[in-house]
C-alpha positions as CSV (number, residue, x, y, z in Angstrom):
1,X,-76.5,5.4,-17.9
2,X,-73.9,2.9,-18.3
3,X,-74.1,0.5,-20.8
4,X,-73.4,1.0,-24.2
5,X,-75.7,0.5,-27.4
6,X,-75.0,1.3,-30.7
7,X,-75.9,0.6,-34.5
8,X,-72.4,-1.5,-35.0
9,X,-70.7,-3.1,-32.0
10,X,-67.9,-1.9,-30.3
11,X,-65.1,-3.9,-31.1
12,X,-63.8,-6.6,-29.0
13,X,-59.6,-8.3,-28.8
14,X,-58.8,-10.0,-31.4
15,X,-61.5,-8.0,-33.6
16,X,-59.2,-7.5,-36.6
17,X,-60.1,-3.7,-36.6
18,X,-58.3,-4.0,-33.5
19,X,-55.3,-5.2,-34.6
20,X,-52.3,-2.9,-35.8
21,X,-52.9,-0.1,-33.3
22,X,-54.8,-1.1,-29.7
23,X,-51.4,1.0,-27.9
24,X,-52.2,4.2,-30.0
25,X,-55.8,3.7,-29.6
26,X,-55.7,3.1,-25.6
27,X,-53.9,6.2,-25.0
28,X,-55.6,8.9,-27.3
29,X,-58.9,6.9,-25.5
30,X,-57.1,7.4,-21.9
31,X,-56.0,10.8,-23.0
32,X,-59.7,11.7,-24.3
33,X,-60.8,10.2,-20.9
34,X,-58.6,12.5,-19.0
35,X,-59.1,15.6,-20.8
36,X,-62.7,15.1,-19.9
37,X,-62.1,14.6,-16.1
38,X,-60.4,17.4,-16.2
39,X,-62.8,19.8,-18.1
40,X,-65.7,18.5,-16.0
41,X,-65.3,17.3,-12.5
42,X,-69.0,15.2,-12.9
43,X,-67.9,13.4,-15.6
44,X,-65.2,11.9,-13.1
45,X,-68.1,11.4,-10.4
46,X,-69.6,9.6,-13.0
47,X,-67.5,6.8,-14.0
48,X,-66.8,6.5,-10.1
49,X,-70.2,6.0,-9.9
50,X,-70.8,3.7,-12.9
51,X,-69.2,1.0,-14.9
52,X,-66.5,3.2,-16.3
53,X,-64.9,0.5,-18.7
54,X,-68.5,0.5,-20.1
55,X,-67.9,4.1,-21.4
56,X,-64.3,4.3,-22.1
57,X,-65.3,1.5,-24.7
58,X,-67.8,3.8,-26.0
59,X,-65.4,6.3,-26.5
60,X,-62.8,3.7,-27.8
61,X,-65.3,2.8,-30.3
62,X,-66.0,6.8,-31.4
63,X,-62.3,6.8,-32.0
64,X,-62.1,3.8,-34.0
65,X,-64.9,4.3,-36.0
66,X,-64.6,7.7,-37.0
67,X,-68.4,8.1,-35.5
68,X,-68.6,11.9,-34.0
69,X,-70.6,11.4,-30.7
70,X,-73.6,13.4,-31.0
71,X,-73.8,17.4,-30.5
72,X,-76.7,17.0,-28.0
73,X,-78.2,14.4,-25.9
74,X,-81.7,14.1,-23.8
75,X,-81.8,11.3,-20.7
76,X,-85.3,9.4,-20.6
77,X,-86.2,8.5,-17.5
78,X,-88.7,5.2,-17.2
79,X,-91.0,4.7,-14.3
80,X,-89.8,0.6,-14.6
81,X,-87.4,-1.1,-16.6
82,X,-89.5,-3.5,-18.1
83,X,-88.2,-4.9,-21.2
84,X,-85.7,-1.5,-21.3
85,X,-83.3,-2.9,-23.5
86,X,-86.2,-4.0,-26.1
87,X,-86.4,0.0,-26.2
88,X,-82.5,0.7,-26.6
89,X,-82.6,-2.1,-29.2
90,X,-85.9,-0.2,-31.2
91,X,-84.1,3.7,-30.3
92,X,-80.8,2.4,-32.2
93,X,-77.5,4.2,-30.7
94,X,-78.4,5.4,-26.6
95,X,-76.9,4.4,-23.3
96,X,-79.0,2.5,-20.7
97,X,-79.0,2.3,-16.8
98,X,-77.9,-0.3,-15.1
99,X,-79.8,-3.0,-13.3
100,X,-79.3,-1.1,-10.2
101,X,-79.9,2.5,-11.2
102,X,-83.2,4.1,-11.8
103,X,-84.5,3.0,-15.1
104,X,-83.4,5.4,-17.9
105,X,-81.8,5.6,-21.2
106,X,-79.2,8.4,-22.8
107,X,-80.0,9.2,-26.7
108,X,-79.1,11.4,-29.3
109,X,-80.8,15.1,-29.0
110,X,-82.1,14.5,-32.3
111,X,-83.8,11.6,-31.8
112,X,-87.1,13.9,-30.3
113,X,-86.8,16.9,-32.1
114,X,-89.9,18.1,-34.0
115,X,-93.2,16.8,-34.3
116,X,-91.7,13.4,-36.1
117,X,-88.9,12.9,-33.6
118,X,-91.7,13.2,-30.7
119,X,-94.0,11.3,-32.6
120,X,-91.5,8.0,-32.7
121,X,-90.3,8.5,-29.6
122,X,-93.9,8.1,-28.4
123,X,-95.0,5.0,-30.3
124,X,-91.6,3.3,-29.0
125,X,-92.4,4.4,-25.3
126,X,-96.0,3.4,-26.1
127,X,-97.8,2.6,-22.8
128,X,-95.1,3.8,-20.7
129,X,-94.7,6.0,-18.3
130,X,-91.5,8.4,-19.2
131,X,-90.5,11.7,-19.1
132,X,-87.9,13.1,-21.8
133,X,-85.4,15.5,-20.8
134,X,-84.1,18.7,-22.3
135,X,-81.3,18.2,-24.8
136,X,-77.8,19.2,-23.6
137,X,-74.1,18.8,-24.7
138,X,-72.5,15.4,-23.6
139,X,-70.6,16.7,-20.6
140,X,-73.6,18.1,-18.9
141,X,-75.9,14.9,-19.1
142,X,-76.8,14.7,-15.7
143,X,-78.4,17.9,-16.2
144,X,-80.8,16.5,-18.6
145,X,-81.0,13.6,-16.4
146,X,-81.8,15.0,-13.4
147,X,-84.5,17.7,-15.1
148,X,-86.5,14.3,-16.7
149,X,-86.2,12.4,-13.5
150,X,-87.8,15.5,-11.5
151,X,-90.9,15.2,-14.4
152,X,-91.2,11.8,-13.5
153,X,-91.8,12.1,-10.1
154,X,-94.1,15.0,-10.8
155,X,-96.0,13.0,-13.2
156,X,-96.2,10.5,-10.6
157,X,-97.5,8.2,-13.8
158,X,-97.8,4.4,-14.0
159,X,-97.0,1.7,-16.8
160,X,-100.8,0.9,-19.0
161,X,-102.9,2.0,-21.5
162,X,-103.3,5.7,-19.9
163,X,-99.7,6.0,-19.6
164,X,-97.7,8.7,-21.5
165,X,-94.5,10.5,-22.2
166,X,-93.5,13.6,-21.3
167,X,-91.3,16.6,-22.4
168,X,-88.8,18.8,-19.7
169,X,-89.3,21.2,-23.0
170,X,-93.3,21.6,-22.3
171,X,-92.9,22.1,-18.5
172,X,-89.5,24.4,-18.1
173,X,-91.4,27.2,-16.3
174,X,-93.2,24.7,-14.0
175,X,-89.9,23.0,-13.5
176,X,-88.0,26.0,-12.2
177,X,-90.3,26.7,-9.9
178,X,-90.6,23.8,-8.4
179,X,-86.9,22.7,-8.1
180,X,-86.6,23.9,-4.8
181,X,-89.9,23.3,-3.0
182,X,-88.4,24.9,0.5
183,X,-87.6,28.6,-1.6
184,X,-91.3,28.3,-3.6
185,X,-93.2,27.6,0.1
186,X,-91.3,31.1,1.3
187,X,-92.3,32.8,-1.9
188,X,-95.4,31.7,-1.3
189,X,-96.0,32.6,2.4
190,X,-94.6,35.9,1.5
191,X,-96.4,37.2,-1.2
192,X,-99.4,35.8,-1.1
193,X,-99.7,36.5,3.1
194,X,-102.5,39.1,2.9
195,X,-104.6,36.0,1.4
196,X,-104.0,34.1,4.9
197,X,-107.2,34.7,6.6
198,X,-109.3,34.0,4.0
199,X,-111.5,30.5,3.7
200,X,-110.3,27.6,1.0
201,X,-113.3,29.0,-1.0
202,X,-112.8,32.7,-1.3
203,X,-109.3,32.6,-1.4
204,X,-109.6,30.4,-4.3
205,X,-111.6,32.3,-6.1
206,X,-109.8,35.4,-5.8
207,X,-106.4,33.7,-6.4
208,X,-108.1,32.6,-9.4
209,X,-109.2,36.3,-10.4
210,X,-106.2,37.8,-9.5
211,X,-103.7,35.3,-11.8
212,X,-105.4,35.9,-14.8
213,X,-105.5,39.3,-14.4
214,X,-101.8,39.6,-13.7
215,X,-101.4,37.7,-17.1
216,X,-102.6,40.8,-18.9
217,X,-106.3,40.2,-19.2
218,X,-109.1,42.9,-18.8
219,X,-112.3,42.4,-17.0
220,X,-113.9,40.9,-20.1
221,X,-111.3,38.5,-20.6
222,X,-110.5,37.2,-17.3
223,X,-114.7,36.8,-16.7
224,X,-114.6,34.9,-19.9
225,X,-112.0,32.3,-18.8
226,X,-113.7,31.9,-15.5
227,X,-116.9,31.6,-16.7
228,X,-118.3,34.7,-14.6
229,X,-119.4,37.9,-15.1
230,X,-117.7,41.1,-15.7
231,X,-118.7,42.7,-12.8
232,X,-117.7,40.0,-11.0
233,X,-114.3,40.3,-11.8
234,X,-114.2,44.0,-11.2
235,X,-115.8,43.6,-7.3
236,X,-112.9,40.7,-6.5
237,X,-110.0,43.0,-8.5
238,X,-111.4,46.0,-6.2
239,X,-111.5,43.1,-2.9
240,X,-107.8,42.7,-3.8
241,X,-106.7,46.0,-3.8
242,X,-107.7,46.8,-0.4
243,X,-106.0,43.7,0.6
244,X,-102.4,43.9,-1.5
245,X,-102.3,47.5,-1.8
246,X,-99.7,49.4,-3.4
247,X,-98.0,46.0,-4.1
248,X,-100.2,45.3,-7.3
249,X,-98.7,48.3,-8.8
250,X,-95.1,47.6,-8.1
251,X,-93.7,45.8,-11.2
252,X,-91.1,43.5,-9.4
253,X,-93.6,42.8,-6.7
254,X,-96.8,41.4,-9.2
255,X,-94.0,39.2,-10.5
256,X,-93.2,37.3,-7.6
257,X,-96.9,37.7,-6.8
258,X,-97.7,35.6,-9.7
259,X,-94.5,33.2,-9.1
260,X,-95.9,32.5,-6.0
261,X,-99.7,32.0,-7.5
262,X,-98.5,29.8,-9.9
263,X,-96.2,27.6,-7.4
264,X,-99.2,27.5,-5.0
265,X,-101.3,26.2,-7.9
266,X,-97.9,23.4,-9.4
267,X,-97.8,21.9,-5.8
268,X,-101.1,21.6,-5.5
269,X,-101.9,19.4,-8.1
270,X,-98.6,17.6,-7.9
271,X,-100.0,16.6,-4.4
272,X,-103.3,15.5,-5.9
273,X,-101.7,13.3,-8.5
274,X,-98.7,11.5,-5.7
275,X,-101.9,10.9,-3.6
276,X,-103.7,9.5,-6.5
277,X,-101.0,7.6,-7.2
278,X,-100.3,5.9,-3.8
279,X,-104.6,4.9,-3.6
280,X,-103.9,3.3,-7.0
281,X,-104.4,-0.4,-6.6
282,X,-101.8,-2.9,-7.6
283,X,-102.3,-4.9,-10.0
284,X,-102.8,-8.7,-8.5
285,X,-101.3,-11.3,-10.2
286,X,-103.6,-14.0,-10.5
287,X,-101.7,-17.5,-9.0
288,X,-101.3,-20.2,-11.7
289,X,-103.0,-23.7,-11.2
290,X,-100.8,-26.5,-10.4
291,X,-101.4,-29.4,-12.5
292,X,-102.8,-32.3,-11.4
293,X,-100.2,-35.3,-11.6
């Protein structure tokens, strides 16, 4: 996230705001520069990485201006960068990604909190594919970055009509658990190993039972939100007491129980929807008659 974009544009040599103090304002900028470098090693990755001179302007421009960068800020991550800086031009102040990085834009926290925030954000990223991440203080961007690039992927979304944007705020809990894939497959062996032997079909229904029960629901309830009987619910809960044991009375142990339920269930259907994805077909692009002479 590069490239600079604001309401008023920074200000170039010669720019008569320039004038009169371009030494003082190059080395508070290369001692603001520094400081940051110093307080946070990535921030120094990062304008290895990127076009450094891009940002020090930015900051530059901050200084000059008097304009407090913001408290927060959320990355957007795009699935393409079609007409991306159309998008930085309709968001107002953001950063965006260079032509060689993965298609993305740094704004203001602000810019999607609450229903109204949300609500423009959507109708600018209409019929996009995007995921917004979690707002975080400047120096830990990447954070936010890396967070709405992981939703992306998830997603596993495409630019059109049915495309839509989502929020790292909506999926924290499904986030964490599936940050480390490698750790959530052990969970996952390990707790949920007296299930092993079972076929796709019973064990599905019993995993079933046995999550919403572990969310606090009774007999009643949990037959209610799976559409079966009462009874039915109590013969599975007694199936999977003989299997688990003391375990589904151990407090730390039904936690990681349903952990490893729930990750079972998040890479699942982020499976379903990659698979999906890669079957999509392409859309063709229709060749253009060549005129007759």
């Amino acid at each position: 996230m590069s490239t600079a974009r604001n309401a008023s544009p920074l200000a170039q040599p010669g720019d008569p705001r320039a004038d009169g103090g371009d030494e003082q304002l190059a080395a508070l900028t290369e001692l603001v520069v520094h400081s940051l470098c110093e307080r946070n090693p990535g921030f120094r990755e990062f304008l290895e990485r990127n076009d450094g001179a891009q940002v020090t302007r930015l900051i530059a421009d901050v200084l000059r201006t008097g304009r407090p960068l913001p408290a927060t800020v959320r990355a957007v991550r795009l699935a393409t960068a079609t007409d991306l800086h159309l998008v930085a031009a309709a968001l107002g102040d953001c950063l965006v990604s260079l032509p060689d990085e993965a298609p993305g834009l740094l704004i203001p926290g602000a810019l999607a909190e609450g229903e109204e925030g949300r609500a423009r954000l959507k109708g600018i990223l209409r019929h996009r594919a995007a995921a917004v991440g979690h707002a975080v203080p400047p120096q830990d961007a990447a954070a936010s970055v890396r967070a709405a690039s992981r939703l992306l992927d998830l997603a596993a979304r495409c630019d059109g009509p049915a495309a839509g944007v989502a929020f790292v705020d909506d999926h924290l809990s499904s986030l964490l658990l599936l940050q480390d894939e490698s750790l959530t497959r052990t969970l996952i062996a390990r707790r949920l190993r007296p299930l092993a032997g079972l076929s796709p079909e019973r064990c599905a229904r019993l995993e079933a039972t046995l999550l919403a029960w572990l969310g606090g629901m009774g007999a009643p309830e949990v037959a209610k939100a799976l559409s079966i009987h009462p009874q039915t619910v109590r013969y599975r809960m007694r199936q999977l007491e003989k299997l688990f044991g003391a375990r589904l009375r151990d407090p730390r142990t039904r936690f990681e129980i349903e952990l490893a339920l729930r990750g079972r269930r998040l890479m699942a259907g982020a499976h379903r929807r990659r698979t999906a994805a890669s079957r999509r077909p392409r859309p063709s692009r229709l060749r253009q008659p060549v005129p007759r002479p």
